[in-house]
N, C-alpha and C positions, 0 to 999 in steps of 0.2 A: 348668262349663256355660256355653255360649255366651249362654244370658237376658241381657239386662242389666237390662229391663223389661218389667213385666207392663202391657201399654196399656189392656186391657180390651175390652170392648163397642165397636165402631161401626157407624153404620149407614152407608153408602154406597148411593151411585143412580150404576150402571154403566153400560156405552156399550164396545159391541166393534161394532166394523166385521164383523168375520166374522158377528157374530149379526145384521145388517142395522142396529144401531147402535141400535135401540129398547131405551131406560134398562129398568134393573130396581135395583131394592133388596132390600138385603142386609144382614145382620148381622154383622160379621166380629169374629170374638176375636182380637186381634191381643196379640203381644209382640217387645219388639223383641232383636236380638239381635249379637254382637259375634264380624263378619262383614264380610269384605272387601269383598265382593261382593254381600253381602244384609243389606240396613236392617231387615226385619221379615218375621215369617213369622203370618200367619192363619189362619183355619179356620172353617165355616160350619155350620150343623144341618146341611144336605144333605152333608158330607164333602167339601167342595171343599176345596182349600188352596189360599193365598191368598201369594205372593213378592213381594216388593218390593224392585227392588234398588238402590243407593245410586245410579246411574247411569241405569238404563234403564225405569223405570216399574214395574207393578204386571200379576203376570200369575195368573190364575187358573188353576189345574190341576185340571179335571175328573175327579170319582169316586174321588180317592184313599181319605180315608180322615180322620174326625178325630185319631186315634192315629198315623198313617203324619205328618197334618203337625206333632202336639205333638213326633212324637220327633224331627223336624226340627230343629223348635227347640230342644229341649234334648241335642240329639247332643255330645258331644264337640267336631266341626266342623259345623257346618252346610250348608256350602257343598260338603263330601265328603259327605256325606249327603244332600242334594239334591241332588247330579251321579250317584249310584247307583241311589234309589233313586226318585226324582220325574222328572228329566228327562229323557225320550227314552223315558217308561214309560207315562206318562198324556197325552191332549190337553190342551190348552192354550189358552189366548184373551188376546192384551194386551189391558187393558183401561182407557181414559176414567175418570177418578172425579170424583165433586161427591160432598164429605163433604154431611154430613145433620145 
């Protein structure tokens, strides 16, 4: 399993330019996981899932799914598993953070 770590709990105050840039807070369960491409994968009560990739920042994927983003992180690959069944399925928002 790609897990390496279970991070826990955070809470984050976000910031998307699409959403007109006004912060909101959030709770994210984050784990991190061992992945070329993707530092951590999260997940929120509302079903968002949460990507972080070692490179390019932290994007939020609307409406997935708590389950659709645990098995993300615990796929086989991760990175094949979000190129299937997360990207190009759900919108999405890069988004700003100040951890909390």
């Amino acid at each position: 399993m790609p897990v390496t770590e279970k991070i826990g709990k955070q809470k984050l105050i976000l910031r998307s330019k699409t959403l007109g840039d006004l912060p909101w807070e959030v709770e994210v369960n984050w784990v991190a996981v061992d992945s070329s491409n993707i530092k951590r994968v999260g997940w929120d009560v509302g079903g968002n899932t949460y990507v972080e990739f070692h490179h390019d920042g932290i994007y939020c994927y609307v409406g997935t799914s708590i389950q659709k983003a645990v098995a993300c992180a615990y796929a086989q690959s991760t990175g094949e598993y979000f190129a299937r069944k997360i990207k190009g399925v759900y919108p999405y928002v890069k988004i700003k953070v100040g951890l909390k």
